[in-house]
C-alpha positions in Angstrom: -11.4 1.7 12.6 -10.8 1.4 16.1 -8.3 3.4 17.4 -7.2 4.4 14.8 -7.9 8.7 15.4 -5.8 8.1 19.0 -2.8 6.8 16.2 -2.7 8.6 12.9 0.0 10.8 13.1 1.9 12.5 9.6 2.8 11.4 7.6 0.2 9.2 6.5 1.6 5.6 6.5 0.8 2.8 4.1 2.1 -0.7 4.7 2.0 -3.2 2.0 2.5 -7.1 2.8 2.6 -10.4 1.0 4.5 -13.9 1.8 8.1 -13.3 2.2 8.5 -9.2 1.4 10.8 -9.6 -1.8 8.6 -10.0 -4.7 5.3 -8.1 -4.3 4.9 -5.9 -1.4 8.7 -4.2 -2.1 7.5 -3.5 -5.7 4.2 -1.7 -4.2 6.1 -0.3 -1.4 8.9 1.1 -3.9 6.6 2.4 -7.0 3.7 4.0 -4.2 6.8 6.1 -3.4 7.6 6.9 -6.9 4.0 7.7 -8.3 3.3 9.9 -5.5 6.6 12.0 -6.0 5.7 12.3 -9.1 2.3 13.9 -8.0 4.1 16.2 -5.8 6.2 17.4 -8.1 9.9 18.6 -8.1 8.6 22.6 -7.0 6.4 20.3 -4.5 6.9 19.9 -0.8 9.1 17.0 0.4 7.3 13.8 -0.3 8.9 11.8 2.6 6.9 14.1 4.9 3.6 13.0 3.4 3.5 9.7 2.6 5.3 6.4 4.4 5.4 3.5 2.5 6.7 0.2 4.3 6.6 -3.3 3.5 6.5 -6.5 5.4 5.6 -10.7 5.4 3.7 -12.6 6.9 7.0 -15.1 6.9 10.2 -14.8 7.9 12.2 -16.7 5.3 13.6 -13.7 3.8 13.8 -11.0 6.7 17.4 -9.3 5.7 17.8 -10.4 2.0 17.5 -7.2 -0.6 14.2 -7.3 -2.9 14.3 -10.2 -5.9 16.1 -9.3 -8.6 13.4 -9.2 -11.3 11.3 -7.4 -8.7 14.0 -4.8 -8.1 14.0 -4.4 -12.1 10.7 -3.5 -12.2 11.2 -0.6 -10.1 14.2 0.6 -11.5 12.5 0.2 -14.9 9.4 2.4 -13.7 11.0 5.4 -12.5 11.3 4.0 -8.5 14.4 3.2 -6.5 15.1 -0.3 -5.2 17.8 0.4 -3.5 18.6 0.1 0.2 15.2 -2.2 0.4 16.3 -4.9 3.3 12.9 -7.4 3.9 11.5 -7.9 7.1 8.9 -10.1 8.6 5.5 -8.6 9.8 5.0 -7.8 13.7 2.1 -6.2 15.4 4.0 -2.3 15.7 3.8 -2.3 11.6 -0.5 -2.5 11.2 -0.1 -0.2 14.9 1.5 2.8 13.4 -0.2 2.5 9.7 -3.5 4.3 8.7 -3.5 1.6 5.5 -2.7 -1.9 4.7 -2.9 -3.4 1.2 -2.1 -6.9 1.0 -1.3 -9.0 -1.9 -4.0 -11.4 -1.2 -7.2 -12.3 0.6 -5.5 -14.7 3.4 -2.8 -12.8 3.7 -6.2 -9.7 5.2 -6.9 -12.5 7.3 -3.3 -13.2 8.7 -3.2 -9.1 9.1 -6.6 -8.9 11.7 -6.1 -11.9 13.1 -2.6 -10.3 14.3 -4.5 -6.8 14.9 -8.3 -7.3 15.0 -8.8 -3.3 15.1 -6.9 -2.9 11.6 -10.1 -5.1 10.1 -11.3 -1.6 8.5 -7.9 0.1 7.3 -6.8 -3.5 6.0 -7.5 -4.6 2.3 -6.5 -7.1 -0.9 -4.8 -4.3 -3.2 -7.3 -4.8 -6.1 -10.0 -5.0 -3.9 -9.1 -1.5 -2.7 -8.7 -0.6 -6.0 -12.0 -1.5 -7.2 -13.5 -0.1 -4.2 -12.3 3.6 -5.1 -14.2 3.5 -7.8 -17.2 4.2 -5.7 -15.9 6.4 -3.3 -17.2 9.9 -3.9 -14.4 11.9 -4.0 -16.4 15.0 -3.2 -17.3 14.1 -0.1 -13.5 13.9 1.0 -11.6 16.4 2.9 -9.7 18.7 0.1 -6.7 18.3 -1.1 -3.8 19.8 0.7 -0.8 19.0 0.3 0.8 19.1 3.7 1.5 16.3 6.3 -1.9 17.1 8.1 -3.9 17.5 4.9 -2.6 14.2 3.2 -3.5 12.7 6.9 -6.8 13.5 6.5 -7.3 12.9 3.8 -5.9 9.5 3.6 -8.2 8.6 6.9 -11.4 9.7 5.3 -10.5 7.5 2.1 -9.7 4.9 4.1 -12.8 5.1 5.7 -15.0 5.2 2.7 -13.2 2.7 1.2 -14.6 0.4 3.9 -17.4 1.8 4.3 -18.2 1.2 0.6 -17.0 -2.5 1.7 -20.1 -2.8 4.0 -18.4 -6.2 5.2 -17.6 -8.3 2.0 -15.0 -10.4 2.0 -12.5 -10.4 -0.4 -12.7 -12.7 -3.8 -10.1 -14.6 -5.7 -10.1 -11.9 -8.3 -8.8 -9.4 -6.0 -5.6 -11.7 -5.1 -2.1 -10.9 -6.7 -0.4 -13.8 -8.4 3.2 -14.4 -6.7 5.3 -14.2 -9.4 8.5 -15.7 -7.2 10.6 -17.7 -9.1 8.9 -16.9 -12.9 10.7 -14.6 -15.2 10.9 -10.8 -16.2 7.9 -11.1 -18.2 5.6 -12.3 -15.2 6.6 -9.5 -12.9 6.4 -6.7 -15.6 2.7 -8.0 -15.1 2.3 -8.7 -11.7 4.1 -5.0 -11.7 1.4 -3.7 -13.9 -1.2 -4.9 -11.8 0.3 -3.4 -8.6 0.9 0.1 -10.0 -2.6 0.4 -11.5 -4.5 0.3 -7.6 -1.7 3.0 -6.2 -2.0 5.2 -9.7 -5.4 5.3 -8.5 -4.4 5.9 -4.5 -2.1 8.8 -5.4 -4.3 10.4 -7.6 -7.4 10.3 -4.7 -4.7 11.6 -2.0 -3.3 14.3 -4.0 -5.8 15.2 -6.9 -3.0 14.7 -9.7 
């Protein structure tokens, strides 16, 4: 992760990007928020100072529109807020200043290190970082503190042994998100479902809740 120490500054950012930054990556960017205020807790510090979660696209079709309706539903219908979300296309300064990015698919990694070749290690499919926590050994992480240095640190060393548990496999076709733009309620509640399992599992690593 190349220069990515000289960087990481709290709060410990996570970008999330798919095609046009309606459908997907505002549903992971919204609900990341929500899950991990719900870790924190109401008698818990402020979650805004621990966690940033942004979204972009790799397009600009949408840049300005509010998140897709259905999409904006889910949230709301999970306990996050879709309010105030305005889409945006992807640039260069976005993979800069974030110590995480989870993409909706494979190609979309690809567009991400093509644009930023030192982001190839903090940059990953959202499944596929998914299923890679499952061999991270927890113990071996800094502990849990719940401050904006502790959550940094923590964050980094997943990151880090996320990849490293990567050892340089690409991602597979099961590790893509379906883009549900365009498909009814009942096709996002799943594409939902599949995007809030992976950062159930995120939150739970970062804050041990």
């Amino acid at each position: 992760m190349s220069g990515l120490t000289e960087r990481a500054v709290p709060p410990f950012s996570v970008l999330h990007v798919c095609m046009g930054n309606i459908c997907r990556s505002p549903m992971a960017e919204r609900l990341l928020v929500a899950r991990f205020a719900d870790a924190v807790g109401h008698d818990g510090p402020d979650p805004a100072g621990l966690l940033l979660s942004h979204s972009a696209g790799t397009g600009g079709w949408h840049s300005g529109e509010h998140m897709n309706p259905p999409a904006a539903r889910q949230v709301a219908e999970r306990g996050g807020d879709p309010t105030g979300f305005t889409a945006r296309q992807l640039h260069g300064e976005h993979i800069d200043t974030s110590e995480l990015i989870l993409t909706a698919t494979g190609e979309q990694c690809s567009y991400v290190t093509a644009l930023r070749p030192d982001a190839a290690g903090r940059t990953f499919a959202l499944r596929e970082f998914a299923r890679l926590l499952t061999d991270v050994d927890a113990a071996a992480l800094p502990s849990v503190d719940l401050t904006p240095d502790g959550v940094l640190a923590r964050g980094v060393a997943l990151v880090e042994a996320a990849d490293k548990v990567r050892d340089g496999r690409p991602t597979g076709p099961d590790d893509d998100l379906d883009d549900p733009w365009g498909l009814g309620d009942r096709f996002f509640a799943r594409i939902a479902d599949d995007i809030e399992a992976p950062l159930r599992r995120l939150v739970r690593l970062l804050t041990g809740r």
